[in-house]
LODO-746161 format. One record per residue: x, y, z of N, C-alpha, C in turn; residue in three letters. Coordinates in steps of 0.001 Angstrom, whole numbers, plus 500000, padded with zeros to 6 digits. Layout:
REM residues N
XYZXYZXYZALA;...
REM end
This chain:
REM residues 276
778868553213966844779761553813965844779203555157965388UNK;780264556210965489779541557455964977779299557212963075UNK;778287557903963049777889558007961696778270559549960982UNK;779157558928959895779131560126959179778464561138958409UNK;778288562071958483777444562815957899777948564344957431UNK;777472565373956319778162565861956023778170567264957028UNK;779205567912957617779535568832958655780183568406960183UNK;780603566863959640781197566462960876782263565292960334UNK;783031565609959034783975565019959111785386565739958512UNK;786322565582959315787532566640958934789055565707958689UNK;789625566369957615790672565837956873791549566345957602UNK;792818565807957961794044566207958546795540565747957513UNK;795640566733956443796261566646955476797648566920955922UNK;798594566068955620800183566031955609800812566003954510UNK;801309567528954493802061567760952621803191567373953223UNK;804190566463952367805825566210952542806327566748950956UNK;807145567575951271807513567641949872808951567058949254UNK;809500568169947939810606566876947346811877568157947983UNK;813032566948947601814367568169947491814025569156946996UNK;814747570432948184815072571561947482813614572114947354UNK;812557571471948386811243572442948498811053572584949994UNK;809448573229949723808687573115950983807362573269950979UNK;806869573493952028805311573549952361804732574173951341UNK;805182575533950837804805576526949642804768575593948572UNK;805492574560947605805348573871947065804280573287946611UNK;803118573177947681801421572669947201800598573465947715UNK;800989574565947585800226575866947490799143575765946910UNK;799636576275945606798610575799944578797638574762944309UNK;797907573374944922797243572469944989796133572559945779UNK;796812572865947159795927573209948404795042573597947915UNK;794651575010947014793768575779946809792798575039946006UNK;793464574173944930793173573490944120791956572824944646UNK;792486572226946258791059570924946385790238571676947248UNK;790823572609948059789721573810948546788440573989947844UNK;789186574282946585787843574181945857786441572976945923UNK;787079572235945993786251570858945879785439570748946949UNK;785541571263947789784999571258949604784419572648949963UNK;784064573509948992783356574590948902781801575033949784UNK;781212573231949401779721573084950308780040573034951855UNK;781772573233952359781846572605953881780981571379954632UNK;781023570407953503781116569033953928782345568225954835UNK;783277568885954678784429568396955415785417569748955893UNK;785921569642956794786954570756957343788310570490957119UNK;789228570973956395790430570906956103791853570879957138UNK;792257570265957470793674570872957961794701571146957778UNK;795760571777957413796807571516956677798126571673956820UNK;798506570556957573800394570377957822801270570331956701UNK;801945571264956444803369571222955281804827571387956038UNK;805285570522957007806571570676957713807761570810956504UNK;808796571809956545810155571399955961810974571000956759UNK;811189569935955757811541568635956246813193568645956463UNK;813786567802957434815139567948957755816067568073956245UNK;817065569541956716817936569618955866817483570915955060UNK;816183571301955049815312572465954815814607573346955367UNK;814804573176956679814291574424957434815513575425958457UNK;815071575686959138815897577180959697817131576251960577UNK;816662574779961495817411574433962248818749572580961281UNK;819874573576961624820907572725960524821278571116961346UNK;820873571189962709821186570435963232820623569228963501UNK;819594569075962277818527568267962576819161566985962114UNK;818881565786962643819187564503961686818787564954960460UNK;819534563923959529818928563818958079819038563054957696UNK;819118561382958521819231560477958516817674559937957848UNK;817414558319957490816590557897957116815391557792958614UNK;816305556937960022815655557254961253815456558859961508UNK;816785559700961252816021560595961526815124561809960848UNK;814148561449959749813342561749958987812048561360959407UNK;811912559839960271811183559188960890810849559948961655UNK;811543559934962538811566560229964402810891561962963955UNK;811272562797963132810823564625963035809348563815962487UNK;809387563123961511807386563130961138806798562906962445UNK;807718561971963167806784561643964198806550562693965329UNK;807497562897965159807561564352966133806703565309966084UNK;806565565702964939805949566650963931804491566318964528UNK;803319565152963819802491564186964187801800564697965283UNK;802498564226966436802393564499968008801872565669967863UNK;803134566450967483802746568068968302801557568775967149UNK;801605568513966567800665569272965542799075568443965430UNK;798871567343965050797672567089964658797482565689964942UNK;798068565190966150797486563624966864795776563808966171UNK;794952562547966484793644562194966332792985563001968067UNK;793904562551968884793092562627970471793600564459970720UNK;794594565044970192794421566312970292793824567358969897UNK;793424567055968769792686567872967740791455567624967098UNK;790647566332967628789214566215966967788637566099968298UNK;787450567083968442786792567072969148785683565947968763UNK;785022565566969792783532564671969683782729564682968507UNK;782629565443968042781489566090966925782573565461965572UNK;783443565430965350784276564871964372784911563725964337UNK;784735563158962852785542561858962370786372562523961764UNK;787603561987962457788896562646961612789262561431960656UNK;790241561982959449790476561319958703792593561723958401UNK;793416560900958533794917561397958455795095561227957338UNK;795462561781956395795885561912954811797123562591954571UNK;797969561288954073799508561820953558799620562252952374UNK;800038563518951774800133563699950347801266564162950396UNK;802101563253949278803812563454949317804342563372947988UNK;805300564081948036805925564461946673807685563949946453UNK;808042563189945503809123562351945391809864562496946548UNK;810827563052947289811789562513948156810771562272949519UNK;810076563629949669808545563534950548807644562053950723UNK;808240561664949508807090560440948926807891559319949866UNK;809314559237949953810330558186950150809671558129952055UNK;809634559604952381809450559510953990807896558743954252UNK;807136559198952917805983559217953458805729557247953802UNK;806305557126952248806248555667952777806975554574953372UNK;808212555334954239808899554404955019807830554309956670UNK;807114555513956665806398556130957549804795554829957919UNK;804324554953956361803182554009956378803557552627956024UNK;804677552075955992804960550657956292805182550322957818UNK;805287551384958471806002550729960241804265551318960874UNK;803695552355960465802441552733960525801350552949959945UNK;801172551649959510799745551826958145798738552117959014UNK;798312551730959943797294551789960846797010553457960807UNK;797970554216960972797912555723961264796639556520960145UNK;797513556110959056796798556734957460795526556180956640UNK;794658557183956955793510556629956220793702556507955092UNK;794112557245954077794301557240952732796139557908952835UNK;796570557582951492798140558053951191797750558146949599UNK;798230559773949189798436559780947980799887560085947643UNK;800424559174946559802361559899946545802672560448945122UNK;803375561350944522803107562428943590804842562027943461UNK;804745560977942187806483560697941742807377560314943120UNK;806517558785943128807119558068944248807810557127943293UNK;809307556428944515809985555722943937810577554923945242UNK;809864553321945214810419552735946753811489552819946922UNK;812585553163946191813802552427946651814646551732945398UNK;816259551880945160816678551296944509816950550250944400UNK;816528548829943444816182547880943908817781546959943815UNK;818427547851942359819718546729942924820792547226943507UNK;821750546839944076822747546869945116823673547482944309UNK;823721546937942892825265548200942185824789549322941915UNK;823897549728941464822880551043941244822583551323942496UNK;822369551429943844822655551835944927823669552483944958UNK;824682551636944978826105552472945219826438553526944335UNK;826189553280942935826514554686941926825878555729942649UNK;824651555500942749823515556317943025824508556902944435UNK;824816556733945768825549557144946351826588557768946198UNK;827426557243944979828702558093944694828492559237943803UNK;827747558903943221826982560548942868826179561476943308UNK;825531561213944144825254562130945246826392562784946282UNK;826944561870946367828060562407947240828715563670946044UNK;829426563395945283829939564236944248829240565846944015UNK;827929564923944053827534566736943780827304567384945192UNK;827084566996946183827327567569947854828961568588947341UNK;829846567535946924831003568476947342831486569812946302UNK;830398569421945045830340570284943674829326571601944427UNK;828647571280945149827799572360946008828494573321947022UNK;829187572526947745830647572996949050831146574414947986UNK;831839573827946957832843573996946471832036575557945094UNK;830882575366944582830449576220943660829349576984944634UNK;828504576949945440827742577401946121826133577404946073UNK;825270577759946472824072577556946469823296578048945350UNK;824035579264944765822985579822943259823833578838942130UNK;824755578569941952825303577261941254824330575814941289UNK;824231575815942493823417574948942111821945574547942118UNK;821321575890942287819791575919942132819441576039940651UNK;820594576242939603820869576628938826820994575512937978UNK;821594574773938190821860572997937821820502572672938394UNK;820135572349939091818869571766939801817694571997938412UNK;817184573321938468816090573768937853816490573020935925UNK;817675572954935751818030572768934295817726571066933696UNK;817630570277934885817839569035935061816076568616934373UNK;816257567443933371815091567381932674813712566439933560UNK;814214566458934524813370565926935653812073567377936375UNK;813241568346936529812632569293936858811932569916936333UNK;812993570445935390812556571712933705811035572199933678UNK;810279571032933531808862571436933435808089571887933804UNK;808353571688935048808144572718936413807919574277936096UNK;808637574676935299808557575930934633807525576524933636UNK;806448575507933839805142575983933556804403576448934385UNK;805030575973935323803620576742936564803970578734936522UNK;802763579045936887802719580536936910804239581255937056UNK;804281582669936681805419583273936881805104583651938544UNK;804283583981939466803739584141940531804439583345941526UNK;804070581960940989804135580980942250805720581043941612UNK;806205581112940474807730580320940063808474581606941461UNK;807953582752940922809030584232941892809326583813942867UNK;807844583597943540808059583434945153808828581854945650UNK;808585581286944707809410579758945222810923580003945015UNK;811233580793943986812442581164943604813309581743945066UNK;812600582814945513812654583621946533813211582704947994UNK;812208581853947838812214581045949501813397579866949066UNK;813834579802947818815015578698947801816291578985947901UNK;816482580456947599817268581264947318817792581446949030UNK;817158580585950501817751581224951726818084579696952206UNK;817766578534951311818024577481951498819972577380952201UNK;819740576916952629821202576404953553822272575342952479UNK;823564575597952429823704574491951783824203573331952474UNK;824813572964953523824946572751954501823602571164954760UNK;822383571755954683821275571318955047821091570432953604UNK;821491571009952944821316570136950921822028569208950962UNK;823533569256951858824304568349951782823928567388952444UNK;823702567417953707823755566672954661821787565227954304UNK;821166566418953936820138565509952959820339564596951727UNK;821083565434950636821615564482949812822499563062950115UNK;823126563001951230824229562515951678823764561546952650UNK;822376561584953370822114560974954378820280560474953983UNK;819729561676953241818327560493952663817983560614951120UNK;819426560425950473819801560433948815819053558934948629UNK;818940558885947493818545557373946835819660556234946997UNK;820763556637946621821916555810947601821785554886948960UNK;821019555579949951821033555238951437819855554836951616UNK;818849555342950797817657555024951236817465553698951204UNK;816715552487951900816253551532951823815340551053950504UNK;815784550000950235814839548863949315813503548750949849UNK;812309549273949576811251549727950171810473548232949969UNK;810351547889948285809462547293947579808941545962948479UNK;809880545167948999809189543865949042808382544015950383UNK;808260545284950832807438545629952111806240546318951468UNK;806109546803950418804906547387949882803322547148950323UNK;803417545486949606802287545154950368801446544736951888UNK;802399545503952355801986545776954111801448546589954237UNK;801191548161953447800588548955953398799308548718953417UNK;798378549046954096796681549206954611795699549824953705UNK;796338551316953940795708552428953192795211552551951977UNK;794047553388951762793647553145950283795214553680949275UNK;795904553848948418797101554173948421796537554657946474UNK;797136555932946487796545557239944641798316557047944659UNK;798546556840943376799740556852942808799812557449941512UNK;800262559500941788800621560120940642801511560926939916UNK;801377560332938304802316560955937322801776561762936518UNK;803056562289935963803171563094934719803172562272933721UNK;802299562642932771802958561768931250804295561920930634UNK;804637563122931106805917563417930696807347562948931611UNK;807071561803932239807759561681933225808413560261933038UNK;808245559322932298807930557851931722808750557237932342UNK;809979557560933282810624556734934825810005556478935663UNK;809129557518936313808177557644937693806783556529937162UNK;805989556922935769805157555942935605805669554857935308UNK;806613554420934853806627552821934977807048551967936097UNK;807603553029936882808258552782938784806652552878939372UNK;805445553540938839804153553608939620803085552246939430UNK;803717551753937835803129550495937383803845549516938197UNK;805425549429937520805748548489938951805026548189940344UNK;804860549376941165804502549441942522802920548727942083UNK;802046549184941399800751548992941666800496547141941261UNK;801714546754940379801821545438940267802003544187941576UNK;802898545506942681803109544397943874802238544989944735UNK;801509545813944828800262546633945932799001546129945205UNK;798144545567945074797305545590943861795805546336944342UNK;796102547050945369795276548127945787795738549538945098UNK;796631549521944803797210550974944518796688551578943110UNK;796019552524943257795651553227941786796398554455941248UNK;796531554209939951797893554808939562797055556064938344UNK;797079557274938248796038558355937922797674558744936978UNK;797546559692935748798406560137934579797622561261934652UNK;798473562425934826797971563877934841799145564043933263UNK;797816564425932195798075565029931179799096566371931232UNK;800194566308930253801206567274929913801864568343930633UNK;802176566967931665803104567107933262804208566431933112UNK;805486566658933808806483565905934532806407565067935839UNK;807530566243936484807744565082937824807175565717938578UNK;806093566621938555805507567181939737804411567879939276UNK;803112566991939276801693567862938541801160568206939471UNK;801538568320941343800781569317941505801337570935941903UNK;802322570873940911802789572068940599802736572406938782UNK;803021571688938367802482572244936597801211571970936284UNK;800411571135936780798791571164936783797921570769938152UNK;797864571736938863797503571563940083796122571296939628UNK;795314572513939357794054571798939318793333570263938791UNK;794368569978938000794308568514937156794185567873938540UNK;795400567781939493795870566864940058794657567222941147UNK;794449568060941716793495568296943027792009567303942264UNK;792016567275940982790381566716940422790748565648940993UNK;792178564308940765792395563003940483792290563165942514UNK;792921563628943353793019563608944332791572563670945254UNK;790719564400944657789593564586945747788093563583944918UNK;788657562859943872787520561744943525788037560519944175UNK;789730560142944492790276559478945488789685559508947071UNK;789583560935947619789179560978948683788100560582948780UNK;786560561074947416785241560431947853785412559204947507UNK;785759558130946994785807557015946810785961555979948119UNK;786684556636948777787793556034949538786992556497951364UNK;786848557420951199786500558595952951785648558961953347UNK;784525558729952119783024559507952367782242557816953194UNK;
REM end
């Protein structure tokens, strides 16, 4: 068995992010745990695919399979274990995913726990658990697809950002807010629809009673300001009882964008716990 030691073990990090983002999205974070790995004890890698329905090609599934089938795709061509670690390295696969990101990440590590050494998910939510709240949840998604058709894409980046899920978000730097502003602003709507419509909370699968199939050491994090996502993270850690559930102080639904550095601390004492 190779022995680990420090200058020969490398992280192969997979950002998934939420609706209506992308790779740029954990920007900030990235840098965040960069920091932490300063001595080059470990070598970084870092995959941020946008994910079907958000990148340049409209024709992609945006199905729940086909969200699957592009990670996997993705996987392959980018950062297999047998393509990309040479001899001299213990690789390590690390999913870090952010709410809808979070939904792929873990339909992903229930059919492949084996894959993921560690999974951290940032305002995860398995799945709606009852069948009439499914369907609302569908008929309102659908609704606003055709409120999107019909008002257009600055309409509704516009609604999006106002929504008290998001809002808070609007602490992070004016810097990172411009440029994210910028890259959403070429978003497709087309691609919003066909995501909302095909891997909305509506369609998505009842995740939960598969939970504990998961392998992986498994970081489960909130905002305090978020009190849906943490009690959906207590839930989960109630039926996972591996799962550790971290509260990033005077955050929402996404601390590693309103407190990245917070969140990169809770994330890389996960990793030594767990990888070293």
């Amino acid at each position: 068995m190779k022995k680990v030691t420090d200058k020969n073990l490398k992280f192969n990090l997979y950002l998934l992010h939420g609706f209506t983002g992308s790779g740029f999205d954990f920007s900030l974070l990235k840098e965040s745990i960069k920091s932490h790995f300063e001595d080059g004890s470990v070598e970084l890698s870092w995959f941020c695919p946008s994910l079907p329905g958000h990148g340049d090609s409209l024709d992609i599934d945006c199905s729940v399979q086909g969200h699957y089938d592009f990670l996997n795709q993705f996987i392959e061509l980018n950062n297999s274990q047998i393509k990309t670690c040479d001899t001299t390295k213990l690789c390590k696969n690390i999913l870090i995913a952010y709410s809808m990101g979070s939904r792929l990440g873990l339909y992903h590590a229930i059919q492949q726990t084996e894959f993921w050494d560690a999974i951290v998910l940032i305002g995860a939510n398995p799945g709606i658990q009852s069948e009439s709240e499914r369907v609302l949840r569908k008929e309102s998604d659908k609704k606003l697809s055709e409120k999107i058709e019909v008002n257009g894409l600055s309409w509704f980046l516009d609604y999006w950002k106002s929504l008290p899920l998001i809002r808070t978000q609007s602490n992070a730097s004016n810097d990172f807010q411009q440029a994210r502003e910028k890259r959403k602003n070429t978003l497709n709507v087309k691609g919003l629809q066909n995501s909302l419509l095909h891997f909305g909370q509506g369609v998505f699968p009842n995740l939960w009673d598969m939970l504990p199939s998961i392998q992986s050491p498994l970081l489960l994090i909130n905002g305090n300001l978020d009190p849906k996502y943490f009690e959906i993270s207590q839930q989960f850690s109630e039926i996972h009882s591996g799962a550790q559930c971290e509260i990033i102080e005077d955050c929402g639904h996404a601390p590693h964008i309103e407190s990245p550095q917070e969140t990169a601390k809770a994330i890389t004492a996960f990793f030594k716990k767990h990888l070293f």
